[in-house]
Backbone as CSV, one residue per row, in Angstrom:
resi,resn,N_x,N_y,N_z,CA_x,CA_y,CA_z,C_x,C_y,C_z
1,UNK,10.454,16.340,-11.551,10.691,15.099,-10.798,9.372,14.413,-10.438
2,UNK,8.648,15.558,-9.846,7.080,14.895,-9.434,6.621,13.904,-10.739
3,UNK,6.563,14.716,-11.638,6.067,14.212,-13.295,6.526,12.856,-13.804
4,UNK,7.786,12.889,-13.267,8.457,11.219,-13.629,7.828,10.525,-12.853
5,UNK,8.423,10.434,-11.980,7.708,9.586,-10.624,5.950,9.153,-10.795
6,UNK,5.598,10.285,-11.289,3.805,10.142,-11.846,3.996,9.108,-12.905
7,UNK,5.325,9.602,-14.029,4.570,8.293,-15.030,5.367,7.209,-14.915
8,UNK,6.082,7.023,-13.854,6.876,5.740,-13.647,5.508,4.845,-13.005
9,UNK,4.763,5.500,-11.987,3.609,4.851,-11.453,2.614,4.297,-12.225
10,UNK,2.520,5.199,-13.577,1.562,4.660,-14.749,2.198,2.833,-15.558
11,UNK,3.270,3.721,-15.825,3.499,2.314,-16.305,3.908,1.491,-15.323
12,UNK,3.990,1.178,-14.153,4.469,0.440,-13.727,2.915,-0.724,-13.215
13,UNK,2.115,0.242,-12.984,0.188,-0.584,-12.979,-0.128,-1.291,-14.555
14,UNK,0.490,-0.783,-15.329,-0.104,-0.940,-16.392,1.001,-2.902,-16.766
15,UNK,1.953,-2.348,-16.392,2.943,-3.722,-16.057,2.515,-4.704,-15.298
16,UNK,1.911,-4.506,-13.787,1.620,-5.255,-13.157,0.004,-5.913,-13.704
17,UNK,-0.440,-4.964,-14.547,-1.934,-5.432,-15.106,-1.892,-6.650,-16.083
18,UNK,-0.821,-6.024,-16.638,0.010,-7.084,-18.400,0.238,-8.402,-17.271
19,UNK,0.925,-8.572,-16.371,1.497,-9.588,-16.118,0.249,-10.772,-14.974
20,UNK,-0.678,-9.913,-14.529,-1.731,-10.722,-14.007,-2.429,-11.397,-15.118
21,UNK,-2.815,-10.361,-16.160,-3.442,-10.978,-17.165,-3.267,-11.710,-17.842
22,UNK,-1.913,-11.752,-18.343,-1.024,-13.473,-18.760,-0.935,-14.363,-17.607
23,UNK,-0.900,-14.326,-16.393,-0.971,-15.008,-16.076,-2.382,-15.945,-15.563
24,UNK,-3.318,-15.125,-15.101,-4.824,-15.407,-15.400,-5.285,-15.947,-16.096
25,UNK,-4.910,-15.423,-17.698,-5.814,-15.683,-18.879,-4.829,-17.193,-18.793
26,UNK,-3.900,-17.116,-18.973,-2.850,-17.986,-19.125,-2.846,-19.182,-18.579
27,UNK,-3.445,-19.543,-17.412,-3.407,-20.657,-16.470,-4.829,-21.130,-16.638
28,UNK,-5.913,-20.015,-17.257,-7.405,-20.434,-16.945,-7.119,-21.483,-19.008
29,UNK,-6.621,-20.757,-19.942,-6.540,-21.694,-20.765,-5.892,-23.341,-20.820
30,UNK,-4.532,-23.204,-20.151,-4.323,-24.243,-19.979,-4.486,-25.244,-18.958
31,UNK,-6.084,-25.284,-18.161,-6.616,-25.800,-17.246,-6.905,-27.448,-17.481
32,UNK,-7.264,-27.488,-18.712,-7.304,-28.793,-19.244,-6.411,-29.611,-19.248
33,UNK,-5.134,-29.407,-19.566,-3.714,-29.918,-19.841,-3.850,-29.869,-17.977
34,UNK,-3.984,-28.842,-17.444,-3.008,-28.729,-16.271,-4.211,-29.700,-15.304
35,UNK,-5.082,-30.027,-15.362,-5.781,-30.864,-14.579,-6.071,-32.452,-14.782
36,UNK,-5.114,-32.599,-16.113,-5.258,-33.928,-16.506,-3.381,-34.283,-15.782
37,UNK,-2.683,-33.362,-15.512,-1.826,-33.638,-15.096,-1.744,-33.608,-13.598
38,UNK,-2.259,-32.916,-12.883,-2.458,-33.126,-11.626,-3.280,-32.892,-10.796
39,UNK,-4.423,-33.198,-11.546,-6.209,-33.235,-11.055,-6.770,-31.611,-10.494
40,UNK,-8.193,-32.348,-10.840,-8.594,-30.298,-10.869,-8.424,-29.760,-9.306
41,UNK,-8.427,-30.298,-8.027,-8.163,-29.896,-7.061,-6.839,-29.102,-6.539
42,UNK,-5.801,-29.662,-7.539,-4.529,-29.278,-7.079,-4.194,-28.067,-8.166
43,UNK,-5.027,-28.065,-9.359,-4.626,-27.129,-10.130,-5.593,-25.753,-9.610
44,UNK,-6.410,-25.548,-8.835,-7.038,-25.192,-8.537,-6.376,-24.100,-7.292
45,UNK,-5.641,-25.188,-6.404,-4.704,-24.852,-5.653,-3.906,-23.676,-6.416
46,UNK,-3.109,-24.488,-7.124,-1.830,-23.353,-7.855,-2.702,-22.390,-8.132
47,UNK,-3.541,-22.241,-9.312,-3.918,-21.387,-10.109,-4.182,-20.062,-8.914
48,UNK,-5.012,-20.389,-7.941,-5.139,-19.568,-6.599,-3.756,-18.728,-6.021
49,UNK,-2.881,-19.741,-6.010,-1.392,-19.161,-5.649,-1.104,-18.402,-6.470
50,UNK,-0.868,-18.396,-7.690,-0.762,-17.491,-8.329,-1.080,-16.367,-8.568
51,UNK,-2.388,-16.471,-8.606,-3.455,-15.092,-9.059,-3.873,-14.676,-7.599
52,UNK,-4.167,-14.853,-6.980,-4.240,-14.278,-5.904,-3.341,-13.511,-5.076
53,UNK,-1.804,-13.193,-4.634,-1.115,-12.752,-4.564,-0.753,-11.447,-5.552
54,UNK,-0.802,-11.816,-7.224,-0.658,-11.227,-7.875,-2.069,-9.904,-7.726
55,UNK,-3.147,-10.329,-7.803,-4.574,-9.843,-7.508,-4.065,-8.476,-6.150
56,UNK,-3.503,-9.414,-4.979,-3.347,-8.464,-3.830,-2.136,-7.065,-3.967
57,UNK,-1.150,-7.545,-5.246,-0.486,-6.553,-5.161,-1.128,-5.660,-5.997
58,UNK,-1.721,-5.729,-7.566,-2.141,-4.506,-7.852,-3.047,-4.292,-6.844
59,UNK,-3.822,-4.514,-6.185,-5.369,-3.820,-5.098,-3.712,-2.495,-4.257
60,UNK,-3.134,-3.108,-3.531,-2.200,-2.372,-2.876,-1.522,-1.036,-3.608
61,UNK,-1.008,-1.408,-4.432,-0.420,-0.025,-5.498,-1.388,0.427,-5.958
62,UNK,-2.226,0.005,-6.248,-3.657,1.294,-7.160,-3.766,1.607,-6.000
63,UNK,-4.182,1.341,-4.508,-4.383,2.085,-3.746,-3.377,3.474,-3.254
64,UNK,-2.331,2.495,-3.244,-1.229,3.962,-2.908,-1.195,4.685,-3.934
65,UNK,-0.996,4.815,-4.844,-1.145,5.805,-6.141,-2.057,6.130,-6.631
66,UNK,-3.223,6.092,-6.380,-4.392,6.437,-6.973,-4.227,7.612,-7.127
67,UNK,-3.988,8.675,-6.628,-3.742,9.980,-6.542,-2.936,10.262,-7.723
68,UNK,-2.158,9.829,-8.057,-0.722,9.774,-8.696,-1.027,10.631,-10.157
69,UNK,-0.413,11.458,-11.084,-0.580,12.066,-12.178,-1.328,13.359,-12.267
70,UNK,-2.187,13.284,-13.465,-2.800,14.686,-13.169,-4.052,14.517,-13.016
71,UNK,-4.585,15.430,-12.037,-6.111,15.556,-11.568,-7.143,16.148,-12.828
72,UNK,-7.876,15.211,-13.721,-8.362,15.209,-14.774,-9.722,16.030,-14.527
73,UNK,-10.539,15.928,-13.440,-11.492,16.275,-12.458,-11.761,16.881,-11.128
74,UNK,-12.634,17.211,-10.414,-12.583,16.936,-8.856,-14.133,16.936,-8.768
75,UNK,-14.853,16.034,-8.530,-16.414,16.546,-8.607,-16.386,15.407,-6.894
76,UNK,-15.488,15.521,-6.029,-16.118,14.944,-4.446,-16.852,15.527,-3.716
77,UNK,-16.688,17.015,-4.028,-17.720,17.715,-3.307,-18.794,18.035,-3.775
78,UNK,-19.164,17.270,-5.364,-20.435,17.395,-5.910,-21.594,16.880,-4.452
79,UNK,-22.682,17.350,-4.814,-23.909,16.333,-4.032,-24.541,15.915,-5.026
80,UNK,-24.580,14.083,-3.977,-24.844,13.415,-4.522,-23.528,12.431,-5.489
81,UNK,-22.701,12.924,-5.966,-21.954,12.525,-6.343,-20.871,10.919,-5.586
82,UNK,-20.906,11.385,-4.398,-20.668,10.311,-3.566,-21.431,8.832,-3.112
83,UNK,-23.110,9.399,-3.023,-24.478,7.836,-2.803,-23.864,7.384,-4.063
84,UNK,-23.543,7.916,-5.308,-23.786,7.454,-6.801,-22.394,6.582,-6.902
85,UNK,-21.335,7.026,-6.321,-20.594,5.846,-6.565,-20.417,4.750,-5.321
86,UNK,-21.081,4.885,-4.432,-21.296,3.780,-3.244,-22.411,2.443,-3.601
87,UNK,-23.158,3.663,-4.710,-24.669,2.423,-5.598,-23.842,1.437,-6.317
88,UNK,-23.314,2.677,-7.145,-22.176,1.910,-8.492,-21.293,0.672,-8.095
89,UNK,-20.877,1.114,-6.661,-19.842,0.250,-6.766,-20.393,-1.413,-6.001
90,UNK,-21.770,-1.106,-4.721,-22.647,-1.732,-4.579,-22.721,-2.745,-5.943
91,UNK,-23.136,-2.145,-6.755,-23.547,-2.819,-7.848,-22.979,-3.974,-8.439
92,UNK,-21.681,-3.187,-8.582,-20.410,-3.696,-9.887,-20.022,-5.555,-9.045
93,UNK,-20.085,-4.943,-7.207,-19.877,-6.531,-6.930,-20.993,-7.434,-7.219
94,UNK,-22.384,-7.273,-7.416,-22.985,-8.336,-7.414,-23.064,-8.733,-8.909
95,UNK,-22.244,-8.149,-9.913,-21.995,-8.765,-11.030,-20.561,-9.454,-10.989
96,UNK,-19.325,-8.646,-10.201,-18.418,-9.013,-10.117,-17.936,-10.902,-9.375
97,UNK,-19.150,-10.484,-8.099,-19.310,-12.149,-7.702,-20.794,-12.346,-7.896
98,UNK,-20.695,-12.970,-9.090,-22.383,-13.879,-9.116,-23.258,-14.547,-8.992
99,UNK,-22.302,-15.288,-8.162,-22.734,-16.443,-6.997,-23.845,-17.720,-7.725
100,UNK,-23.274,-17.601,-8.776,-23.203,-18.419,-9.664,-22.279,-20.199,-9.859
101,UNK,-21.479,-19.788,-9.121,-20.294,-20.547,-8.978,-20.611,-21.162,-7.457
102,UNK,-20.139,-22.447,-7.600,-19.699,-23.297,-6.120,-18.597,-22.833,-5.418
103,UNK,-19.073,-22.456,-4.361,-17.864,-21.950,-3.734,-17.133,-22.958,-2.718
104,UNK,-17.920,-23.962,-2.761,-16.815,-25.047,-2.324,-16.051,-25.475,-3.284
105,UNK,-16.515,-25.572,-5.053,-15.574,-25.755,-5.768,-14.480,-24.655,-5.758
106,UNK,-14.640,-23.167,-6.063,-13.867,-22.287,-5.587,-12.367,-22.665,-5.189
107,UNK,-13.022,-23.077,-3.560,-12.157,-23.277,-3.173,-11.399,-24.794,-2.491
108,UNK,-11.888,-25.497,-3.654,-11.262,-26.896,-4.136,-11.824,-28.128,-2.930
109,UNK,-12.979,-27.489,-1.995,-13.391,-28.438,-1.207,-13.931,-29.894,-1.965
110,UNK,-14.848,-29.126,-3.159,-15.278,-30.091,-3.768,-14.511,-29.950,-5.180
111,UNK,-14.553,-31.333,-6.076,-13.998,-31.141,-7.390,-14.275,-30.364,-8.115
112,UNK,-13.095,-29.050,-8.539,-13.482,-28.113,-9.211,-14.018,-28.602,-10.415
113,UNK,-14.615,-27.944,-11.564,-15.266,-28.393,-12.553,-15.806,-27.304,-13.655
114,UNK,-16.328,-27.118,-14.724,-16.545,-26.079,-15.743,-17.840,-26.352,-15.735
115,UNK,-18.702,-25.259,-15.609,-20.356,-25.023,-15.723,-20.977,-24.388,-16.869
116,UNK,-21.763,-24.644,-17.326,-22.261,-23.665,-18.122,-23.481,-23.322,-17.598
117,UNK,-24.446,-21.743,-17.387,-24.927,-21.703,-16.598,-25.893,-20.986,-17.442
118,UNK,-27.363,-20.667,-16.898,-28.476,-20.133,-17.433,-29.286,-19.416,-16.972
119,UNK,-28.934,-18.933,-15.497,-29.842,-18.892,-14.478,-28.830,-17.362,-14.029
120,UNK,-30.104,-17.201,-13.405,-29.308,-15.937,-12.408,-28.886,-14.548,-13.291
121,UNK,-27.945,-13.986,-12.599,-27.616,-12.964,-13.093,-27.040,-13.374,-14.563
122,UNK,-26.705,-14.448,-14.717,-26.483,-14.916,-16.260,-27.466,-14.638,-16.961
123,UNK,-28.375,-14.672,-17.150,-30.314,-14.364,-17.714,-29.948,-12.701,-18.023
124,UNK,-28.924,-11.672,-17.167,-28.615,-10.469,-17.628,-27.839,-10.210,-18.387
125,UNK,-26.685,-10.490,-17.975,-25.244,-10.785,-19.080,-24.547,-12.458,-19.037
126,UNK,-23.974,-12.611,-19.847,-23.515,-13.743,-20.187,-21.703,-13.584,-19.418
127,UNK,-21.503,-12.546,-19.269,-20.170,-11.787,-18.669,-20.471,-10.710,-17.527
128,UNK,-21.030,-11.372,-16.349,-20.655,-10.568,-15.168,-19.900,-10.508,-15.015
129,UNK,-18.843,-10.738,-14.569,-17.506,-9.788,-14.004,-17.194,-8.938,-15.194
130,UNK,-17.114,-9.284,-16.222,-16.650,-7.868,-16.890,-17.837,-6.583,-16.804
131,UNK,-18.783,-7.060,-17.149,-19.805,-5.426,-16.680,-19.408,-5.178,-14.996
132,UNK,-19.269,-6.215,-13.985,-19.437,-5.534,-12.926,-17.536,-4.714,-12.866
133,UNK,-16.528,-4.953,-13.730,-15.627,-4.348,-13.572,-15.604,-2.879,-14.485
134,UNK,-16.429,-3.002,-15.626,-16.673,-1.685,-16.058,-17.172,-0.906,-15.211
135,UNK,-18.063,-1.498,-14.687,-18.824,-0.140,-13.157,-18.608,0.321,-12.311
136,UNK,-17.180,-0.697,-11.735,-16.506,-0.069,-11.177,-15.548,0.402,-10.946
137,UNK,-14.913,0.449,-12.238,-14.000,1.268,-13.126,-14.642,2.680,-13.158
138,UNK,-15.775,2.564,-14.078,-16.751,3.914,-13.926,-16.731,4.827,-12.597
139,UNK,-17.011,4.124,-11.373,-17.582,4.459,-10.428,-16.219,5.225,-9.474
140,UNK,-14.744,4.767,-10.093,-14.003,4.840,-8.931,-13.123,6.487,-9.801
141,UNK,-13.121,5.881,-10.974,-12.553,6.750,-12.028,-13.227,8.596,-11.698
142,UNK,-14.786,7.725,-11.788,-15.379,9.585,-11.724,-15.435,10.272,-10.206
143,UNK,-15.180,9.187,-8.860,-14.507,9.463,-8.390,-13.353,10.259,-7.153
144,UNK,-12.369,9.393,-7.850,-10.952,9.925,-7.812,-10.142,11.186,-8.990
145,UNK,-10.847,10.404,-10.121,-10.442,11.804,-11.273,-8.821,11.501,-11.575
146,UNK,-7.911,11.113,-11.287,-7.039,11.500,-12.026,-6.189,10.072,-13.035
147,UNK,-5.329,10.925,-13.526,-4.686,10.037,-14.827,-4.853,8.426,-14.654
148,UNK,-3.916,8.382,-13.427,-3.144,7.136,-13.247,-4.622,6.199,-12.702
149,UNK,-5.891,6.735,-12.095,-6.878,6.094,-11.828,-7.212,5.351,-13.463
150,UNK,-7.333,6.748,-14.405,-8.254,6.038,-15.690,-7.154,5.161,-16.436
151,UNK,-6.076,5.581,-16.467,-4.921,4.389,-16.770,-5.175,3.038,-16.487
152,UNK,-5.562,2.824,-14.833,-5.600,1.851,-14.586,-6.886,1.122,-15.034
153,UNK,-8.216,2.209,-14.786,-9.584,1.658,-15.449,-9.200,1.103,-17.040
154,UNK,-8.383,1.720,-17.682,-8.452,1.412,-19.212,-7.810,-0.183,-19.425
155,UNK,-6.656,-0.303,-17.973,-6.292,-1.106,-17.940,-6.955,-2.863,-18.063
156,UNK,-8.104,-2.291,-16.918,-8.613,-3.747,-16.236,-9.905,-3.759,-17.131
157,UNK,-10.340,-2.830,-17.748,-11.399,-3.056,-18.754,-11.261,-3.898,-20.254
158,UNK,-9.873,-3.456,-20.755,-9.581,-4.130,-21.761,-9.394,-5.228,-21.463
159,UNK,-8.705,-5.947,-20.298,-8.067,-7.270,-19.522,-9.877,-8.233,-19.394
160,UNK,-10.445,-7.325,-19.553,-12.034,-7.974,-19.026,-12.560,-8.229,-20.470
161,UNK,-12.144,-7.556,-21.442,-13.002,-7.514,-22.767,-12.399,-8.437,-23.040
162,UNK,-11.050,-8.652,-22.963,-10.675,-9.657,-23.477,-10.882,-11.229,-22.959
163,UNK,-10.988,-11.109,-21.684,-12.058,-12.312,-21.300,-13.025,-12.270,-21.448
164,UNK,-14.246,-11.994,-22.390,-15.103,-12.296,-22.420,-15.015,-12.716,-24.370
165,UNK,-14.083,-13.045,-25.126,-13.607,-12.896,-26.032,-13.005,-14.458,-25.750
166,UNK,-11.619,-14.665,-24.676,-11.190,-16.008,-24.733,-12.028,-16.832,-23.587
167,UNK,-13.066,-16.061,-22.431,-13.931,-17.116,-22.047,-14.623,-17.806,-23.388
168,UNK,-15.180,-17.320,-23.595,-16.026,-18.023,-24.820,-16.001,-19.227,-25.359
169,UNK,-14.446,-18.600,-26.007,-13.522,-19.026,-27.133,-13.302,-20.692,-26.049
170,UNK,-12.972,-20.468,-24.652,-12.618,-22.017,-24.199,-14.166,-22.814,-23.671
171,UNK,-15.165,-21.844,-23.898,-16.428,-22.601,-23.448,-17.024,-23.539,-24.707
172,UNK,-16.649,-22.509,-25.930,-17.409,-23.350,-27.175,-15.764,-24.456,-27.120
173,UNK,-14.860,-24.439,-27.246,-14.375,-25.735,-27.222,-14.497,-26.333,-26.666
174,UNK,-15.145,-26.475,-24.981,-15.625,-27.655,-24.026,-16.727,-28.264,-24.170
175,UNK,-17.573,-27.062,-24.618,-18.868,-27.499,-24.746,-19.583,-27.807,-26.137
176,UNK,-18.952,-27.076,-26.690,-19.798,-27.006,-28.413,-21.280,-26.387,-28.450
177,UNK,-22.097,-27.072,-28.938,-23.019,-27.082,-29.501,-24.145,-26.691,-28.398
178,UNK,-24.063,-27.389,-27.111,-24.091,-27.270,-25.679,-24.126,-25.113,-25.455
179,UNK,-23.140,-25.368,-25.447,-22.116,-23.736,-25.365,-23.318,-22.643,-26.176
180,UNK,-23.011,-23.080,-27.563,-23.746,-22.873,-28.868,-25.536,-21.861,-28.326
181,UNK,-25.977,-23.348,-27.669,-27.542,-23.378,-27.429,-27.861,-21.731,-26.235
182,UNK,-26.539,-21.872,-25.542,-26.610,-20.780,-24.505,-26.491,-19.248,-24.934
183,UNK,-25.312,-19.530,-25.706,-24.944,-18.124,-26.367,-25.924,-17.339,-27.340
184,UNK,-26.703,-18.415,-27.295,-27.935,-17.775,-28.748,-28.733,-17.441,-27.848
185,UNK,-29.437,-17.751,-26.352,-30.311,-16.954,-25.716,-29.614,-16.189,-24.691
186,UNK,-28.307,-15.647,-24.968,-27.822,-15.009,-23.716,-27.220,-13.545,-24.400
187,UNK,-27.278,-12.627,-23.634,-26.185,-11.329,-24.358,-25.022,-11.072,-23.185
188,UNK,-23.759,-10.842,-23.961,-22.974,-9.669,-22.945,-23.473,-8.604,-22.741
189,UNK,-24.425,-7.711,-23.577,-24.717,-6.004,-23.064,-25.883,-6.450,-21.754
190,UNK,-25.854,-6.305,-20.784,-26.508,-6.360,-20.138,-28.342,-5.787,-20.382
191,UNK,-28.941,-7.235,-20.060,-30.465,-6.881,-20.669,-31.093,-6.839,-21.682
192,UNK,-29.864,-6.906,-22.389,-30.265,-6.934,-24.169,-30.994,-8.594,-24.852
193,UNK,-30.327,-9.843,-24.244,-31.170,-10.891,-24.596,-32.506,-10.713,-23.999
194,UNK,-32.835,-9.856,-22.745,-34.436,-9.591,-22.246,-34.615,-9.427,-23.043
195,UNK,-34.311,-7.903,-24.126,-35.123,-6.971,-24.355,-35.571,-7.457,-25.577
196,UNK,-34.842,-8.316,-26.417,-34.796,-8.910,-27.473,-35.777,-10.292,-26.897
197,UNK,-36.360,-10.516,-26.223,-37.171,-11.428,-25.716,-36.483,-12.701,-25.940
198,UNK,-35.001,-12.758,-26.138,-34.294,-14.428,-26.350,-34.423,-14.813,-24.961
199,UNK,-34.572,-13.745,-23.679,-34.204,-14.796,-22.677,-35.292,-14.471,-21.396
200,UNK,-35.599,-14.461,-20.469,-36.820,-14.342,-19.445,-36.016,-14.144,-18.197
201,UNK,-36.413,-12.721,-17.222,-35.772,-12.871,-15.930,-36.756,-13.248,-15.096
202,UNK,-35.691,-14.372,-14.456,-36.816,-14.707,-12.449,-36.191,-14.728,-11.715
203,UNK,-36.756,-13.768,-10.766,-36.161,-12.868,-9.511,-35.960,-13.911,-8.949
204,UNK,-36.860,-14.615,-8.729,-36.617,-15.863,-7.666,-35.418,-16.599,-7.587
205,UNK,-34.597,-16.614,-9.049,-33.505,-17.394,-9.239,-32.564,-16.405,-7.918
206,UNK,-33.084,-15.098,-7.579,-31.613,-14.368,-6.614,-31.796,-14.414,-5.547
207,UNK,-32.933,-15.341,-5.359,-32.930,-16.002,-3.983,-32.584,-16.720,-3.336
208,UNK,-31.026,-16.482,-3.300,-29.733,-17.809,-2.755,-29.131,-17.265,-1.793
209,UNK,-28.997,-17.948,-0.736,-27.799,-17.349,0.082,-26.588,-17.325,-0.184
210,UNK,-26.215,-17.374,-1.263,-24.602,-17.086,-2.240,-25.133,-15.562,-2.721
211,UNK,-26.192,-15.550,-2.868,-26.316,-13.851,-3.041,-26.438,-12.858,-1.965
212,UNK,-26.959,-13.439,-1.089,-26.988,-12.388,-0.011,-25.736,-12.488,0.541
213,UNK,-24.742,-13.370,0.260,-23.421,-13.769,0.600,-22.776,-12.199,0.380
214,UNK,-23.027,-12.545,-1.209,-22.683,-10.809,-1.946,-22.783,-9.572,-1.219
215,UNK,-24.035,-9.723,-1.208,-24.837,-8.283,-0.522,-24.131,-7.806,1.352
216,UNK,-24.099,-8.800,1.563,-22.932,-9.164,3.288,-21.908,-8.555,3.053
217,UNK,-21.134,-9.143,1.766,-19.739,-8.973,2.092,-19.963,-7.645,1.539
218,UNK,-20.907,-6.725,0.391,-20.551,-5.277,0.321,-20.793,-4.792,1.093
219,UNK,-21.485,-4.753,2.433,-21.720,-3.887,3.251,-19.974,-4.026,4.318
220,UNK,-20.021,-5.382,4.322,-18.795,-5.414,5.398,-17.476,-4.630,4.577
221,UNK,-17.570,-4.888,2.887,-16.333,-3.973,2.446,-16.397,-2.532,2.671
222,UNK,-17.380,-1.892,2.861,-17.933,-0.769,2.960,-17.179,-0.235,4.311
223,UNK,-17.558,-1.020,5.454,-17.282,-0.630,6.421,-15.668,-0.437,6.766
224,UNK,-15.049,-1.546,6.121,-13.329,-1.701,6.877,-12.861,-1.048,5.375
225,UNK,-13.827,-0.368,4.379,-12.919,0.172,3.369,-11.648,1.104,3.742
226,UNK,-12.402,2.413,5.200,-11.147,3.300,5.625,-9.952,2.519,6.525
227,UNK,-10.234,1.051,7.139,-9.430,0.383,7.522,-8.369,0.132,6.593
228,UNK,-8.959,-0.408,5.009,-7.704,-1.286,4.263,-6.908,0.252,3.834
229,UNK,-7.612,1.385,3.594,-6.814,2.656,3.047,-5.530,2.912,3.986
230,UNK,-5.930,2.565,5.238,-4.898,3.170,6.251,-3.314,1.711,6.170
231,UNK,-4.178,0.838,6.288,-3.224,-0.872,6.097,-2.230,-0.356,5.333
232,UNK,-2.546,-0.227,3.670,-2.281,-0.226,2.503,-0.848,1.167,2.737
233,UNK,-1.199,2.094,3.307,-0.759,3.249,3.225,1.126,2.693,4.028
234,UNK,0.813,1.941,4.925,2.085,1.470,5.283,3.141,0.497,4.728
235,UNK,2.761,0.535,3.766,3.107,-0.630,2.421,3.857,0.321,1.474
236,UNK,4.960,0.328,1.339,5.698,1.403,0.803,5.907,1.122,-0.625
237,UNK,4.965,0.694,-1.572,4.955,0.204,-3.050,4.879,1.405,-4.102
């Protein structure tokens, strides 16, 4: 019985992953259509309604089930093992938010709009959020250790590869040639356009208060993390 119940929980993340991701990928493609129909502020709106809700329920069920399946590992009482995924996961947000983005556009104060960008943590990868979701996929996976965790990592990693596959794909159609000029001095592997000397890092560019924005909010997630565990736990999903 335990065993069902374990893989009813698998697929049922792996469902809720399928259905964010169509709807994500889904609404971010047809942004064009959907903002010539009712301007980028209001589509901006929806698109938020949507994905955001959807966003809050998997965070809630991976939390309650994380446990869920079979314990593949246990290395918590390694030392050291614990600073290493508090770095990791440190990390994964300041790729995850790159503060790159207007966050008054964000959040539709000002006219949302499509950027193409050159600067910043872009100069590392051309796809932060997907490296910062591999890391912390990595980071949560090694861990927690069990099934239904790497289920879900396998989940949101592929969901990420594949945006960085149809980001692209809608940047070279906005931009072209534009698009073109970027992608030739930029890499997804993180560091690799450095190393290949296509592209030059300056620290100075991470001298924004949209980054230390970052660095704020990981410490404050840090802190109310055993808060949202306990929230979450009364949520009977």
């Amino acid at each position: 019985m335990t065993i069902d119940l374990a893989l009813d929980s698998h697929l049922v993340i792996l469902g809720l992953l399928l259905v964010f991701a169509i709807a994500h990928s889904g609404l971010a493609a047809l942004r064009p259509k959907g903002e010539k129909l009712i301007g980028a502020r209001l589509y901006r709106v929806f698109f938020a309604l949507v994905s955001l809700p959807l966003a809050v329920i998997l965070v809630v069920y991976f939390f309650n089930h994380r446990y869920d399946g079979v314990q593949l590992w246990q290395v918590q009482g390694v030392p050291g093992v614990k600073p290493a995924v508090w770095i990791l996961s440190a990390i994964s947000f300041l790729f995850l938010y790159p503060a790159t983005f207007n966050l008054l556009e964000i959040a539709a104060v000002q006219k949302p709009q499509v950027h193409l960008y050159e600067a910043g943590i872009i100069r590392i990868t051309r796809h932060p959020q997907m490296v910062g979701q591999v890391i912390w996929c990595v980071a949560h996976t090694l861990w927690i250790g069990t099934s239904f965790t790497l289920v879900t990592s396998i989940g949101l990693v592929l969901h990420h590869l594949f945006g960085v596959w149809h980001g692209d794909k809608r940047l070279q159609a906005r931009f072209g040639d534009s698009f073109e000029t970027i992608k030739s001095r930029t890499s997804i592997i993180p560091f690799l356009a450095i190393l290949q000397k296509r592209q030059t890092l300056d620290l100075l560019e991470f001298l924004r208060p949209s980054y230390v924005g970052v660095v704020i909010f990981t410490g404050l997630l840090w802190k109310i993390h055993p808060f949202l565990m306990r929230v979450t736990r009364n949520i009977y999903w």
